[in-house]
C-alpha angles and dihedrals in degrees: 000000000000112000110226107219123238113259092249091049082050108045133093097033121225110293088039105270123148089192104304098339117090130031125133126271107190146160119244104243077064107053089074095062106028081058085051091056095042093056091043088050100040084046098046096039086075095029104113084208087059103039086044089052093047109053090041073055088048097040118038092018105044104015112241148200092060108208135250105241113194099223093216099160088051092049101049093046080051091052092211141066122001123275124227137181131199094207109226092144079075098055109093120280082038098268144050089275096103095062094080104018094065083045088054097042096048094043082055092062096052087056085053095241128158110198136055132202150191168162120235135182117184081010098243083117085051094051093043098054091042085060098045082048096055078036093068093018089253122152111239136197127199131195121204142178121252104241098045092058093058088045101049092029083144089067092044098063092042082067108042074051088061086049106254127133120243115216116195121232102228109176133066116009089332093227130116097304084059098046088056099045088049091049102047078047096056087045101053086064092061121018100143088074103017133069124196111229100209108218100216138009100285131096140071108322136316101022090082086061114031083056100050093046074051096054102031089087089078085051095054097044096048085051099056093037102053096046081057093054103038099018090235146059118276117266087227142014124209135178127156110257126213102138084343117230096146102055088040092053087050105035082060093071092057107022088115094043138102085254138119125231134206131197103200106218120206108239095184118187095336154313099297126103109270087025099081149027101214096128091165087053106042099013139105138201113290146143118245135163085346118322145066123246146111117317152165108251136164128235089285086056090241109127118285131232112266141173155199148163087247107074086201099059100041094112134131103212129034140217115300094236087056095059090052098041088056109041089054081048102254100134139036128226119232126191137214125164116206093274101056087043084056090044092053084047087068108035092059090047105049096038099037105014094242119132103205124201110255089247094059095039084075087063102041083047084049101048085042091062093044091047091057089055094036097058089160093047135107110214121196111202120191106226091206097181152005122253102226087109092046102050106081088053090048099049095041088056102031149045128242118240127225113248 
């Protein structure tokens, strides 16, 4: 009798491929050390020493498992399906960051390296590295856009605290494809005792892949917990999606299951190229910072300029996994534009006193609207992150409103 493997054991195949997404892209000089990763991981994600390790790490270190919270007060103001958070705001660091930061940090010990380092958008990847690295006693270095660093400053100071430097991306539009592009840079020039952590699950493999068995924690835990409090599987899934670590790491729990999931796309300030960051949506195949997938791109094919409220999110490709699941199918795509994310801000706040990151506002807007046409539904949002680095932008641009 032949076993059928589970989709997640099977994909992505072994050179990193969910159907024609993936892959790896790389320069030469990089092949040495991305293969170096990919035996230590492939070795270590069946070693007892490591998992034990990991989930005291997960447990007494970060805090997990990170509760399900029934939003009841949000639902009722909505008038429609029940409302539903997997509280990684809650996780330490304030986001679901740390899963696979702490999994990085610690496989880099293993490989005897002495150095991390990173992109970071809204800086919760920052935050989260710089703690894995004081963590091992590591050193760690974060790149960083310009303006996001002006935007999330916050975030900014919680890492040079840890200890990491912060290095500014200063060319292009000095957000989160910048500060890529200015990290892979700064590694090439070390690789023997550095290792890029990889802040989503984008990149050459195995990155795809090492980040989402990281975050599918989140996934796994959601699923069980949420059987034990309703008796039954949610009716939807929804997470933002930007590289898309989060949804991955949810969608995980649920990906074989009678239950629908939704990528969150951010739709900015409209439809037009540089407004937005919906890549499934606008997007087409191409191959960025390693790997093939779905992205935003101008009339030469190179990226094009995006944007979004949630400097996380402000991306112009997407994971790989995404781009196959859903192209079979699999999964759905959802929409939010920066208003209705404020407006979810606020909402949250003001009806369950939850200040939710900007990132994770899109999906709690979207699941919001769906809740108002899906009277009879049960909706699972992962709250990705907290908003204490969002609030003095907020407050600074916009009004707020009275409850």
């Amino acid at each position: 009798m032949e076993l059928k493997k589970s989709y997640l054991e099977s994909h992505p195949d072994e050179n990193g491929f969910f159907g024609k997404f993936g892959g790896a892209f790389i320069p030469p000089q990089l092949e040495k050390p991305f293969n170096e990763i990919t035996q230590a991981y492939n070795k270590l994600s069946k070693s007892h020493d490591y998992i034990s390790e990991l989930r005291s790490i997960r447990k007494h270190y970060q805090g997990r498992p990170t509760p399900i919270y029934y939003c009841k007060n949000l639902s009722e103001f909505v008038g429609g399906g029940q409302i539903y958070l997997k509280r990684e705001d809650l996780n330490h660091t304030g986001a679901h960051k740390l899963n696979h930061c702490m999994a990085e940090g610690l496989l880099a010990k293993y490989l005897g390296k002495k150095k991390l380092i990173a992109e970071t958008g809204a800086g919760q990847h920052g935050v989260a590295l710089a703690t894995a690295a004081a963590y091992f006693g590591l050193e760690c270095e974060i790149h960083m856009g310009e303006v996001d660093i002006k935007k999330e400053y916050p975030n900014v100071v919680r890492m040079q605290i840890l200890g990491a430097k912060v290095v500014p991306a200063t060319h292009g539009l000095k957000t989160l494809k910048e500060a890529v592009d200015s990290a892979f840079e700064a590694y090439l020039k070390d690789t023997d005792t550095q290792m890029f952590a990889i802040g989503s699950v984008v990149g050459p493999h195995p990155f795809p892949k090492m980040v989402r068995d990281f975050q599918s924690i989140v996934g796994f835990e959601a699923r069980e917990q949420f059987i034990d409090m309703t008796g039954n599987l949610p009716d939807m899934v929804a997470a933002c999606v930007g590289g898309g670590s989060n949804a991955m790491g949810i969608f995980s729990g649920f990906i074989e299951d009678p239950v629908k999931l939704y990528g969150v796309e951010p739709m900015g300030k409209g439809d037009k190229i540089g407004e937005h960051s919906a890549s499934l949506t606008y997007g087409k195949e191409g191959v960025m910072h390693g790997f093939n997938s779905i992205m935003l791109s101008n009339e030469n094919g190179e990226p094009a300029p995006v944007h979004s409220i949630g400097s996380g999110i402000d991306y112009p490709s997407i994971g790989p996994e995404h781009a196959y699941l859903n192209s079979i199918g699999r999964t759905n795509i959802g929409h939010c534009n920066d208003e209705e994310s404020v407006d979810a801000f606020f909402k949250l706040s003001q009806h369950e006193g939850i200040i939710p990151a900007l990132e994770s506002a899109h999906a709690v807007a979207f699941a919001m609207q769906y809740a108002a046409q899906n009277p009879n539904e049960s909706i699972l949002v992962n709250l990705s992150g907290r908003g204490d680095k969002d609030i003095d932008f907020v407050v600074e641009n916009y009004d707020i409103p009275k409850k």
